[in-house]
C-alpha positions in Angstrom: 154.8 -118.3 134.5 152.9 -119.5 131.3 149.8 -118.4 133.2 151.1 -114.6 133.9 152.1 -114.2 130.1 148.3 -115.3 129.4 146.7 -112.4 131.9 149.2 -109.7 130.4 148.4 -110.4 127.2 144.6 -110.5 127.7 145.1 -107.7 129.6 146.9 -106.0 127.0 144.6 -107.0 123.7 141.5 -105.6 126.5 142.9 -102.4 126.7 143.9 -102.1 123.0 140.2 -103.2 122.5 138.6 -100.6 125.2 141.1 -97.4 122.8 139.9 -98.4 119.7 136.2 -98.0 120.8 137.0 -94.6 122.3 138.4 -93.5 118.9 135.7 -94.7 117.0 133.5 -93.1 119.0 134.8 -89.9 119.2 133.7 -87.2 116.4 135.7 -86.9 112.9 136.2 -85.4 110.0 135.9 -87.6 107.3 136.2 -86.3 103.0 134.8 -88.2 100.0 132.1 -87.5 97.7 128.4 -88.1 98.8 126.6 -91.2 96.0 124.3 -94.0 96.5 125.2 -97.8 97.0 124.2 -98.5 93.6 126.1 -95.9 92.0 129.1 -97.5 93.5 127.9 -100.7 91.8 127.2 -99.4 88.6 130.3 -96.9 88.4 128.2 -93.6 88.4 130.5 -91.6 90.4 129.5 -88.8 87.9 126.1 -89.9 86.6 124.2 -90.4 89.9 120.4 -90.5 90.3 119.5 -88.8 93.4 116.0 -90.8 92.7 118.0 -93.5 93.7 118.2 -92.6 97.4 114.7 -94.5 97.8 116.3 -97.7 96.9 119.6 -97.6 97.8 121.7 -96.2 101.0 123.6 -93.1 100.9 127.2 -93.8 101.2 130.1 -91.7 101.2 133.0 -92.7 99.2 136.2 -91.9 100.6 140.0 -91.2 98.8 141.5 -94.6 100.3 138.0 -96.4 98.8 136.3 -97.2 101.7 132.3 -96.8 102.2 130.6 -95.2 105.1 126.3 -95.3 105.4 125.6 -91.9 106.4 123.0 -91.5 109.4 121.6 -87.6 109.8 122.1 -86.8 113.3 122.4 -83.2 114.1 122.7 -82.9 110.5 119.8 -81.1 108.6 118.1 -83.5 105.4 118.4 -79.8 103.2 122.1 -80.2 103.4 122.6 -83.5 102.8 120.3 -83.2 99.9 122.9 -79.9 98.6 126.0 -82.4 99.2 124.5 -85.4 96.5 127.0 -85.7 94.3 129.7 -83.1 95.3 133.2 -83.9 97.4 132.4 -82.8 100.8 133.8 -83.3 104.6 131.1 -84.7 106.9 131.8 -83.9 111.2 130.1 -86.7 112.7 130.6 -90.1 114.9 132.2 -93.1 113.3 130.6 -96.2 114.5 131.9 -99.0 112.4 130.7 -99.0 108.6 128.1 -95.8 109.4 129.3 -92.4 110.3 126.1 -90.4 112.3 126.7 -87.1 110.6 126.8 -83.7 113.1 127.2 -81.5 109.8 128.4 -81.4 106.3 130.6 -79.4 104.6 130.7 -79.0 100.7 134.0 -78.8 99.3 135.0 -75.8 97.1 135.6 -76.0 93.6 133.2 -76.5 90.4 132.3 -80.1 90.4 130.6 -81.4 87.2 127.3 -82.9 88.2 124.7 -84.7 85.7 121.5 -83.1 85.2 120.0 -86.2 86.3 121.0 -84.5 90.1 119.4 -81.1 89.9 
């Protein structure tokens, strides 16, 4: 008995495991605003460096505060380079902590950049 309550719930916490790779590997929408690590450090959500890009990783910053390292996939540079700064939705794969961007979208809207970004 105690060993049948053992294989069901292995069997059960596998197959839990086996979705929650499929979702994550399946391609999403995901919205925030486009910023370096070290903005995020330093609080620059405004006032970001795009120079900074060397140095640090390009994150996106998402409403419920969690980061995602952006990876271009299908993605052109150009567009990524436009989306510095500005709120935008990415289409891409989620794998973890990175999300392998397909394309990028920039929100509408007037969004008050530094000049430090053009």
């Amino acid at each position: 008995m105690y060993n049948r309550i053992i294989k069901i719930t292995l069997s059960t916490l596998f197959l839990i495991t086996i979705a929650a790779g499929i979702a994550e590997g399946k391609e999403s929408l995901l919205q925030g605003q486009v910023l370096t690590e070290r903005c995020l450090a330093e609080g620059r959500l405004s006032a970001c460096y795009i120079e900074w890009t060397s140095n640090s990783p390009i994150v996106l910053f998402t409403g419920d505060r969690k980061l995602y390292r952006i990876e271009l996939h299908r993605a052109a540079q150009w567009k990524l380079d436009n989306a510095f700064g500005k709120q935008v939705v990415l289409k891409g794969i989620i794998k973890g902590n990175k999300i392998m961007v397909n394309d990028i979208a920039v929100m509408g809207g007037k969004k008050k950049l530094s000049k430090a970004c053009l």
